[in-house]
MDTraj code that builds the backbone (N, CA, C; nanometers):
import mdtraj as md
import numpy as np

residues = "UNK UNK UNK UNK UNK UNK UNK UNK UNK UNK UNK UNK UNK UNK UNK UNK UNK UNK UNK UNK UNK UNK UNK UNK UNK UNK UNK UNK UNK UNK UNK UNK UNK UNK UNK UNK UNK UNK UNK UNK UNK UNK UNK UNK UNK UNK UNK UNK UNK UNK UNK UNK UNK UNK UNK UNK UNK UNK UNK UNK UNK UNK UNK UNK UNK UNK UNK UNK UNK UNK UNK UNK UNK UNK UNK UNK UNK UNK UNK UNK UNK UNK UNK UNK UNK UNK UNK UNK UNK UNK UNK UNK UNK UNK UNK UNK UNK UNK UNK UNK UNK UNK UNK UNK UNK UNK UNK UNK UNK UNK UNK UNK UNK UNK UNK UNK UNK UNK UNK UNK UNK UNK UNK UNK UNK UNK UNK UNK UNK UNK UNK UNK UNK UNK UNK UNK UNK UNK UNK UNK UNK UNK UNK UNK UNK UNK UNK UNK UNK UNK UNK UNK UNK UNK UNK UNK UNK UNK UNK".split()
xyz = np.array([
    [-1.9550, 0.0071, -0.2052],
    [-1.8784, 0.1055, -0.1305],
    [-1.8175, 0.2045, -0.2290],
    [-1.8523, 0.3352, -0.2209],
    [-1.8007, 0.4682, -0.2813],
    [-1.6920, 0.5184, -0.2892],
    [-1.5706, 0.4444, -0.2900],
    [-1.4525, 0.5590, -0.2326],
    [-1.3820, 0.6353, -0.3736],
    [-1.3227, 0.7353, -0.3097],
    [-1.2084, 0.8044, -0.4189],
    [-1.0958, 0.7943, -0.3706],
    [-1.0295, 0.8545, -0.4763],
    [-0.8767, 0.8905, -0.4073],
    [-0.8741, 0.9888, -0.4368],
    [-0.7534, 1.0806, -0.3716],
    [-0.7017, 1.2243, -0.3469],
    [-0.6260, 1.2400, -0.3586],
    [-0.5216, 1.3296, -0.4229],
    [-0.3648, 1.3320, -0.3782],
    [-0.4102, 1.3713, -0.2299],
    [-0.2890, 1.3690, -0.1835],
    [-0.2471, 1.3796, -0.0027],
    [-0.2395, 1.4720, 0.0336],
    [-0.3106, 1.5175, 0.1393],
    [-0.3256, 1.6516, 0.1738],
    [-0.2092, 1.6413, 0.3387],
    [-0.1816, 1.7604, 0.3941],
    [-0.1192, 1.7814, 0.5267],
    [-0.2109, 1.7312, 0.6470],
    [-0.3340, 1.7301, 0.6656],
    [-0.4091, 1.6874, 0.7331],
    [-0.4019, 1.5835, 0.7363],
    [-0.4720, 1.5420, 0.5868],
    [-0.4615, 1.3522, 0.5792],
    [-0.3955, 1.2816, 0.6199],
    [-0.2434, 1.3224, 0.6365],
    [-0.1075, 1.2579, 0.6903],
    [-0.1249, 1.2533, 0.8296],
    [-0.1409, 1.3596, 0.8499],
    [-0.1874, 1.4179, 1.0246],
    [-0.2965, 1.2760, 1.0866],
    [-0.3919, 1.2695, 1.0416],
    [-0.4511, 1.1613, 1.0561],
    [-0.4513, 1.0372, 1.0094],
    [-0.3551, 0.9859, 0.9439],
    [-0.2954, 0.8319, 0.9039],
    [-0.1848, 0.8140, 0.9770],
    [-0.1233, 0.8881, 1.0080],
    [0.0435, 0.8783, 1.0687],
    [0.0444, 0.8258, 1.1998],
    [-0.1253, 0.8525, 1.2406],
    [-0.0970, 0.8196, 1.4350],
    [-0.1676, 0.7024, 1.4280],
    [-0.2078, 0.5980, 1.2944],
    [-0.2916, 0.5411, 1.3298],
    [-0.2177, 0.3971, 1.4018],
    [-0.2794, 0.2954, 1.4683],
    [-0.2123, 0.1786, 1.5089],
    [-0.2658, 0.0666, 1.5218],
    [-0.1625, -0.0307, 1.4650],
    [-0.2307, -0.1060, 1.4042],
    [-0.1524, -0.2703, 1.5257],
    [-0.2614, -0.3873, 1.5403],
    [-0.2939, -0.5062, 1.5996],
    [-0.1376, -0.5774, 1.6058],
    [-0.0818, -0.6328, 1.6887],
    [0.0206, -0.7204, 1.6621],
    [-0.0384, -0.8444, 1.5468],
    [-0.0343, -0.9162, 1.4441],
    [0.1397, -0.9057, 1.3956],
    [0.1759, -0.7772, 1.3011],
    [0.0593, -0.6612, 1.2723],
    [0.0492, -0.5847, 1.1630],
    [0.0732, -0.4633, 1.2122],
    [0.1418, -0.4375, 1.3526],
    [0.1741, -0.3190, 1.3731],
    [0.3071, -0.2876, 1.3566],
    [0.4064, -0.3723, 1.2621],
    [0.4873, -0.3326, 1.2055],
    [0.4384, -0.2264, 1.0689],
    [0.3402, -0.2051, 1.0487],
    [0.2782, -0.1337, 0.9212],
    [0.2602, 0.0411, 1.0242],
    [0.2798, 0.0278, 1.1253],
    [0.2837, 0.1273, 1.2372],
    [0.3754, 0.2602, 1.1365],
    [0.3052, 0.3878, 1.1497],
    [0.4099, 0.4951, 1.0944],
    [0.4978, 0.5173, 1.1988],
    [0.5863, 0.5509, 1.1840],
    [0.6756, 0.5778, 1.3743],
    [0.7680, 0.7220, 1.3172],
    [0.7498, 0.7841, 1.2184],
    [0.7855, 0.8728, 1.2123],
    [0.6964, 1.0321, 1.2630],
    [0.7817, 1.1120, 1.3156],
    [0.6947, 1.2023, 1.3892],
    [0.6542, 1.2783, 1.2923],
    [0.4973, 1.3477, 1.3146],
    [0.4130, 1.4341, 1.2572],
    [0.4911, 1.4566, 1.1478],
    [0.5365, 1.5347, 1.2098],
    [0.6116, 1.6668, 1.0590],
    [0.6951, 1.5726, 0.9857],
    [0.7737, 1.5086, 1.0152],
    [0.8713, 1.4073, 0.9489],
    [0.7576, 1.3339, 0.8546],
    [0.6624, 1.2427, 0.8806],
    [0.5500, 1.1917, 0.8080],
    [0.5110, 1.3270, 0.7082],
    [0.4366, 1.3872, 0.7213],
    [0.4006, 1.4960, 0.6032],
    [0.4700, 1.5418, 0.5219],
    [0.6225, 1.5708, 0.5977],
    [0.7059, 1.5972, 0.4616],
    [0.7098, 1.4792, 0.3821],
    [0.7748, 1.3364, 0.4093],
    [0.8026, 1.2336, 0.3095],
    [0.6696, 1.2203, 0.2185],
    [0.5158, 1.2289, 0.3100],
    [0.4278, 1.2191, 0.2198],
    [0.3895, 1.2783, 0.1094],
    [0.4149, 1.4336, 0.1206],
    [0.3731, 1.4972, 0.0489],
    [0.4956, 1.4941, -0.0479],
    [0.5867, 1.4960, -0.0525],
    [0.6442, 1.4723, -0.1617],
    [0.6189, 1.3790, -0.2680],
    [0.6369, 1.4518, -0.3792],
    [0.5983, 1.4249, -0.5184],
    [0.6535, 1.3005, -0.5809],
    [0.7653, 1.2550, -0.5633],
    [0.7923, 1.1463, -0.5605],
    [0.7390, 1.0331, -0.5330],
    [0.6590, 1.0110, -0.3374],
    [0.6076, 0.9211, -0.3468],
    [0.4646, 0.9294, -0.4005],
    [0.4210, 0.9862, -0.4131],
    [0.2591, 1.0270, -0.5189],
    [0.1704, 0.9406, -0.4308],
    [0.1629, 0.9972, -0.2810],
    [0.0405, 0.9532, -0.2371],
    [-0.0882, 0.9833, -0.2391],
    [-0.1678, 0.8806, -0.2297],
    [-0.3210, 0.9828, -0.2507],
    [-0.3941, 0.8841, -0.0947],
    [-0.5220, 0.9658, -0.1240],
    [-0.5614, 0.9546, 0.0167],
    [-0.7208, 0.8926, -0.0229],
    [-0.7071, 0.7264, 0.0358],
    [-0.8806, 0.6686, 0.0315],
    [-0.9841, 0.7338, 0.1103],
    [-1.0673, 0.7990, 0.0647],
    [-1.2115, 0.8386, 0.1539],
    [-1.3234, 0.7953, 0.0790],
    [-1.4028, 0.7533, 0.2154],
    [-1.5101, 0.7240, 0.2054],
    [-1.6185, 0.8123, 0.2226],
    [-1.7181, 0.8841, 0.1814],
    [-1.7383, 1.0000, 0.2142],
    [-1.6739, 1.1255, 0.2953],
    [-1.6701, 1.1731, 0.3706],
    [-1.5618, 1.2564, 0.4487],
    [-1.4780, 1.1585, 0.5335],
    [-1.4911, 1.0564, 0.5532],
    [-1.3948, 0.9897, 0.6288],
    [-1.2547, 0.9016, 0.5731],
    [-1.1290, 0.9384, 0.6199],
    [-1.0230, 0.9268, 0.5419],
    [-1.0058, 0.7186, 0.5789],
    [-0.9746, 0.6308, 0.5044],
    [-1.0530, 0.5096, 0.5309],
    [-0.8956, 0.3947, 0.4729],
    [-0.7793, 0.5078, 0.4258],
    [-0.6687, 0.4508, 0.3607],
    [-0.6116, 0.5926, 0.3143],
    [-0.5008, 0.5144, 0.2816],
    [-0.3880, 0.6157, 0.1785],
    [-0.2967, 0.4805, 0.0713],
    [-0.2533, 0.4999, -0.0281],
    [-0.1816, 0.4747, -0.1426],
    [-0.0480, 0.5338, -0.1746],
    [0.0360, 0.4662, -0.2016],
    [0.1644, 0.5448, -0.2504],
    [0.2140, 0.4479, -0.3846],
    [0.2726, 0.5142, -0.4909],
    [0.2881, 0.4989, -0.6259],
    [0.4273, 0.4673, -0.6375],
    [0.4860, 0.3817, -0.6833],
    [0.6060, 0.3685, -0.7331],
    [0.7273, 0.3567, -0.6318],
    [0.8349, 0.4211, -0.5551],
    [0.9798, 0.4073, -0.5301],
    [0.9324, 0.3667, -0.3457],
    [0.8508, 0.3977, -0.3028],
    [0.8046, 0.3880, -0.1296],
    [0.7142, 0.3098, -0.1336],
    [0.7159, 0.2122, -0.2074],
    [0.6104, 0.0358, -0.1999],
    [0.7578, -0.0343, -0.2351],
    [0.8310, -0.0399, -0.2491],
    [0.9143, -0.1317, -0.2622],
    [1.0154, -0.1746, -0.1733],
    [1.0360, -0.3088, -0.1599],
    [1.1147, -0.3542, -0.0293],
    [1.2606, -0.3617, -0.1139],
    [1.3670, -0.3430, 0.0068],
    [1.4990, -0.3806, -0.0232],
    [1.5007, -0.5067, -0.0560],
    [1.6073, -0.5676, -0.1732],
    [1.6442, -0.6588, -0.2155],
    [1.5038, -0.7632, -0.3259],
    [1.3802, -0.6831, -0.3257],
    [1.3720, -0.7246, -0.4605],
    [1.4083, -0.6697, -0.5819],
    [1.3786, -0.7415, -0.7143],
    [1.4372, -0.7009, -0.8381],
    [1.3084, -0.6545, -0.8793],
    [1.3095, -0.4895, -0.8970],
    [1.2069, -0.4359, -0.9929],
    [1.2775, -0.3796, -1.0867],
    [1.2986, -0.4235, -1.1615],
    [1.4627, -0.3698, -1.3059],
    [1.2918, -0.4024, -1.4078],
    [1.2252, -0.4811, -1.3881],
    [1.1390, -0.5029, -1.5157],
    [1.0564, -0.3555, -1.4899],
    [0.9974, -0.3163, -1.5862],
    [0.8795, -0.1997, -1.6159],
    [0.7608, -0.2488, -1.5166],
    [0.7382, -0.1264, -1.4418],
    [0.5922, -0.2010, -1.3997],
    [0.6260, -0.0505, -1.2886],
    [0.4678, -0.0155, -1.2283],
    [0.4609, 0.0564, -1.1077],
    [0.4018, -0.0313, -0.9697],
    [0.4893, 0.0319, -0.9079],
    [0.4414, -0.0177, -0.7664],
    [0.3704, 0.0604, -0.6603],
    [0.2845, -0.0149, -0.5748],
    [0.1968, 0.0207, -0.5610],
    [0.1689, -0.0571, -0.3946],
    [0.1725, 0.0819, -0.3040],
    [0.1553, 0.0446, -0.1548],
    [0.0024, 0.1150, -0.1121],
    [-0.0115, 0.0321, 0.0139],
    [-0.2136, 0.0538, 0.0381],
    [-0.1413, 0.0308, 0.2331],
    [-0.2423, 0.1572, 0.2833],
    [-0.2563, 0.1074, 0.3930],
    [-0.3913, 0.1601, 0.4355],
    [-0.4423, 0.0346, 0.5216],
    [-0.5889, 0.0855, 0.5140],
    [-0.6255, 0.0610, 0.6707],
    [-0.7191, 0.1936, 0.7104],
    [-0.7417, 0.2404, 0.8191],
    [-0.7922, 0.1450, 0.9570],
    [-0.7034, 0.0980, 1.0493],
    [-0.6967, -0.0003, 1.1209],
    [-0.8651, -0.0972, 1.1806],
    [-0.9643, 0.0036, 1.2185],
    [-1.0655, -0.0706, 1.2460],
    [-1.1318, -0.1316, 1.1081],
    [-1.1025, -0.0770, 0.9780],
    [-1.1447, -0.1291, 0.8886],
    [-1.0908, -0.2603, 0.8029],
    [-0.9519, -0.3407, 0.8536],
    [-0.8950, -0.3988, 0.8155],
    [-0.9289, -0.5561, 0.8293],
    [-0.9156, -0.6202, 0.7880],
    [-0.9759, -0.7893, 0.7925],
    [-1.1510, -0.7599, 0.8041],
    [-1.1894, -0.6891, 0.6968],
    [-1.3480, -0.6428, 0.7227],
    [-1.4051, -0.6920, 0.6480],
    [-1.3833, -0.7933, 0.5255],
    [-1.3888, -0.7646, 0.4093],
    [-1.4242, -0.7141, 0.3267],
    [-1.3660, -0.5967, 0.2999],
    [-1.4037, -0.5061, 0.2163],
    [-1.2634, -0.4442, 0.1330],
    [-1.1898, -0.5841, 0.1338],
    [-1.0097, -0.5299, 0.0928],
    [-1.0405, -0.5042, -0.0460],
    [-1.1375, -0.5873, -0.1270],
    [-1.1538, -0.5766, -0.2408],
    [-1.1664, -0.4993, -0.3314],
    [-1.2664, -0.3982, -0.2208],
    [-1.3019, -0.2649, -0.2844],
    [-1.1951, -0.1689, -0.2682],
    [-1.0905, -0.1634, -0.1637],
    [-0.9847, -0.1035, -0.1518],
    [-0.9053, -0.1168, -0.2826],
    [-0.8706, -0.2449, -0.3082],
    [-0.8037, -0.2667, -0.3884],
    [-0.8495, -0.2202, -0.5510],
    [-0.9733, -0.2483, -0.5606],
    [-1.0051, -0.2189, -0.6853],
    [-1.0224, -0.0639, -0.6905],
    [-1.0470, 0.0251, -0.6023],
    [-1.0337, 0.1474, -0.6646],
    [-0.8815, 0.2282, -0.6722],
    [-0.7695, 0.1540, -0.5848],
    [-0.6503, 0.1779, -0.5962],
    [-0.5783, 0.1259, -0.7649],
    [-0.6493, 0.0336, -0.7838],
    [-0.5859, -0.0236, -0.9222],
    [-0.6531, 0.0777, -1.0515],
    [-0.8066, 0.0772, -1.0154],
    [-0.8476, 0.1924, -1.1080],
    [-0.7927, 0.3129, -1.1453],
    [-0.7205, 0.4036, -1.0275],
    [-0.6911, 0.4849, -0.9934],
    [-0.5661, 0.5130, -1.1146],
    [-0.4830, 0.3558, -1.0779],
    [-0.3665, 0.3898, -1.1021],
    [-0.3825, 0.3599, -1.2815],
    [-0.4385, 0.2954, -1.2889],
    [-0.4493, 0.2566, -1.4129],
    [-0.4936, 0.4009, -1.5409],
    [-0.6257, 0.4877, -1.4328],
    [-0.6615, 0.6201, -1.4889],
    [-0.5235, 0.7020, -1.5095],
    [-0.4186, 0.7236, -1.3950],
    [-0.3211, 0.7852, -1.3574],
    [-0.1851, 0.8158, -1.4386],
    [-0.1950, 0.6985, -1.4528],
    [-0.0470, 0.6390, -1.4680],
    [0.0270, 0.5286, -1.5713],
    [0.1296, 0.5702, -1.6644],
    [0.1039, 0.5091, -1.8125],
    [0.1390, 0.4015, -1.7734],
    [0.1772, 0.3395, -1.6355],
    [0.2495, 0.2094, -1.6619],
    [0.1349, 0.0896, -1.6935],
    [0.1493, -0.0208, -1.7802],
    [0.0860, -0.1502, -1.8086],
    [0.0703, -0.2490, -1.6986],
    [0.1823, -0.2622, -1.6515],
    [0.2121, -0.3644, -1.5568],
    [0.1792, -0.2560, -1.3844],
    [0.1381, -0.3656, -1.2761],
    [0.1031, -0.3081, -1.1639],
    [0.1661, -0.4235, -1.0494],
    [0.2563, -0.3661, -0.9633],
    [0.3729, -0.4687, -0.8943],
    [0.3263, -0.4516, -0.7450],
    [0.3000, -0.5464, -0.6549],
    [0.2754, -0.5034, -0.5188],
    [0.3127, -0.6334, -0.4684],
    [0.4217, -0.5669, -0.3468],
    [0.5352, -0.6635, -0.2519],
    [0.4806, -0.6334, -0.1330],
    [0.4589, -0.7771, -0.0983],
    [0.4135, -0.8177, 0.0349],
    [0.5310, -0.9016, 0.1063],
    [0.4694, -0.8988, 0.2531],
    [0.5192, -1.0071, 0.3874],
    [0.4875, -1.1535, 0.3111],
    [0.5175, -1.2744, 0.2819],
    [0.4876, -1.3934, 0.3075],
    [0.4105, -1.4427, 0.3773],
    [0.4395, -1.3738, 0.5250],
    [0.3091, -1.3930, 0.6377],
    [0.2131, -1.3052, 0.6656],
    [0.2107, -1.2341, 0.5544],
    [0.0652, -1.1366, 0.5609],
    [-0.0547, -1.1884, 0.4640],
    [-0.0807, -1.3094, 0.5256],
    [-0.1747, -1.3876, 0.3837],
    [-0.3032, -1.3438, 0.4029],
    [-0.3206, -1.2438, 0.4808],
    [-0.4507, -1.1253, 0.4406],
    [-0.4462, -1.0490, 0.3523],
    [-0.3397, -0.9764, 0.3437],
    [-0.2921, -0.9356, 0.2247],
    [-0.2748, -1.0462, 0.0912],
    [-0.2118, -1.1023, 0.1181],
    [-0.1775, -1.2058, -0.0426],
    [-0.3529, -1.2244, -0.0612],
    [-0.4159, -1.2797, -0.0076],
    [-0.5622, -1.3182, -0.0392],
    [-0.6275, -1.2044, -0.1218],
    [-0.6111, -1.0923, -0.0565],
    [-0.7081, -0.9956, -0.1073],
    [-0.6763, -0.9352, -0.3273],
    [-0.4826, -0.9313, -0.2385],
    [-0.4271, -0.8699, -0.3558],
    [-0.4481, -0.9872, -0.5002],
    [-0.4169, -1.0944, -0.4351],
    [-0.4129, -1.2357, -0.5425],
    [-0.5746, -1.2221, -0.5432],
    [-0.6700, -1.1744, -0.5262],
    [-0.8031, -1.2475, -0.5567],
    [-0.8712, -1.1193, -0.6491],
    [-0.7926, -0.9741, -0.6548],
    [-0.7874, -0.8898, -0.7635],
    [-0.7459, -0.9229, -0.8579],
    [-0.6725, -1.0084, -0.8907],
    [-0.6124, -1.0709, -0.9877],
    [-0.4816, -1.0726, -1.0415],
    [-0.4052, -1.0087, -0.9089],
    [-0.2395, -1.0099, -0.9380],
    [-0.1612, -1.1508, -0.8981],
    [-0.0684, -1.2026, -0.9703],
    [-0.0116, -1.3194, -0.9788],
    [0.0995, -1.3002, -0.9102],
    [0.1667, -1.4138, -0.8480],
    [0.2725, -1.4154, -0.7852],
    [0.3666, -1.4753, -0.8880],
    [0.4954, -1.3420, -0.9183],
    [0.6157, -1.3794, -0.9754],
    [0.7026, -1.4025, -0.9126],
    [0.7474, -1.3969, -0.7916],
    [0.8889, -1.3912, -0.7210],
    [0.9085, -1.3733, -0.5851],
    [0.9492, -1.4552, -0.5454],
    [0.9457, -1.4220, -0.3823],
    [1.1294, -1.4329, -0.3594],
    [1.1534, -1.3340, -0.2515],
    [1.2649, -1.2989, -0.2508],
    [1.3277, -1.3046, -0.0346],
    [1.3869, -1.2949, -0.0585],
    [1.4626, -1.2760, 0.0815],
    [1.5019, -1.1209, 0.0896],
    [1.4891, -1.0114, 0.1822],
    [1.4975, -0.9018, 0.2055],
    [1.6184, -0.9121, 0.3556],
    [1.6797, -0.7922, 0.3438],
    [1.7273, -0.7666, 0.4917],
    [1.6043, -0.6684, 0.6157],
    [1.5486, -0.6907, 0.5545],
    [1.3947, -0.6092, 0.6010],
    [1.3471, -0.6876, 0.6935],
    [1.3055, -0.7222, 0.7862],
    [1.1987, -0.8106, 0.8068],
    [1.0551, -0.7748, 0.8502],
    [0.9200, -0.8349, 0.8303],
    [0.8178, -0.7804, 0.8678],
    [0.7324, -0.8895, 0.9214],
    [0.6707, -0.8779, 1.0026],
    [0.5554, -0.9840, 1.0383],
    [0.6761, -1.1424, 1.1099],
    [0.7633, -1.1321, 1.1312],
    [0.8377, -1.1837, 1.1335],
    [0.9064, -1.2860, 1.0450],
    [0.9135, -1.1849, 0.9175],
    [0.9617, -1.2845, 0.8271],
    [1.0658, -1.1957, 0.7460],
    [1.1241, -1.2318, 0.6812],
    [1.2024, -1.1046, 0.5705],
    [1.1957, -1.1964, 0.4461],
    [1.0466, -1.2712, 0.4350],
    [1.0425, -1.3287, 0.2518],
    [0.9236, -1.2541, 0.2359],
    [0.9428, -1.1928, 0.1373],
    [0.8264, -1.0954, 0.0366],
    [0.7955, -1.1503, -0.0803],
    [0.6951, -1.1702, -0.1123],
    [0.6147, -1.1909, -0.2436],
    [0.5718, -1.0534, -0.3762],
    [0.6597, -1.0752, -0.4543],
    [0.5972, -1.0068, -0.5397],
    [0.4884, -1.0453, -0.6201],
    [0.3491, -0.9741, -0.6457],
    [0.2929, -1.0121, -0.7400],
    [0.2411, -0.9044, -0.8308],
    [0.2262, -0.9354, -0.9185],
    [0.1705, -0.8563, -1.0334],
    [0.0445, -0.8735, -1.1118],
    [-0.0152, -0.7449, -1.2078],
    [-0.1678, -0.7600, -1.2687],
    [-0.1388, -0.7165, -1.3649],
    [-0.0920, -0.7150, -1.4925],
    [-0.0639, -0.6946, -1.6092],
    [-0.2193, -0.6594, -1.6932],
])
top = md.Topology()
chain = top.add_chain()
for i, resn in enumerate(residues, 1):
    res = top.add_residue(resn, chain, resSeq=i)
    for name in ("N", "CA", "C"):
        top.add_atom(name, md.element.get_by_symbol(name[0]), res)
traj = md.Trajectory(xyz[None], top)
């Protein structure tokens, strides 16, 4: 499977923002309206880029401060790193390839060494895919967040 990434275009947002996603994972739901979504995206801060698969937009990525949940400790060096990937394509398996060109990406991108991605506890579709790229679980934490009906997140990392 071919994909790239993009920085984030106004469109792209336009078409990720409405997408919707299966109970227990439609907490991953955007619920912010149009314009509200494009502005946060496109800002430079969160450094999103956009997965396509030939012309078809198939995911998006965000870098660093908007992958991270309240109440874990990221005080250590490392970038973080959020994936959401386009609802009929999800439990397909093909997370792998998601994952590996998001890590490429960032790795081409971005000086950080270390690569940090916080998950649900009960999103062990996620833990599977991310842990079988080869990121390790350092820390699992309690959040005032809750997702999937849980508020324990797993951090893991790929050094």
């Amino acid at each position: 499977m071919k994909l790239e990434l993009r920085p984030v275009t106004d469109e792209d947002v336009r078409v990720f923002a409405v997408w919707r996603y299966d109970p227990p994972y439609d907490v991953y739901d955007i619920t912010m309206e149009s314009d509200d979504a494009v502005a946060y995206f496109l800002d430079p801060d969160v450094h999103c880029h956009t997965l396509v698969h030939g012309d078809d937009v198939v995911g998006y990525c965000t870098f660093g401060h908007d992958a991270r949940v309240p109440g874990g400790d990221y005080d250590t060096d490392g970038l973080d790193v959020g994936l959401g990937i386009k609802p009929p394509f999800t439990g397909s398996g093909n997370g792998e390839h998601y994952v590996a060109a998001v890590v490429a990406h960032a790795r081409a991108t971005f000086e950080h060494r270390r690569l940090r991605v916080t998950i649900a506890s009960d999103n062990e579709r996620a833990l599977r895919v991310w842990s079988g790229a080869g990121f390790i679980e350092v820390v699992r934490f309690v959040s005032p967040r809750t997702v999937m009906g849980t508020n324990e997140f797993v951090i893991l990392e790929l050094t």
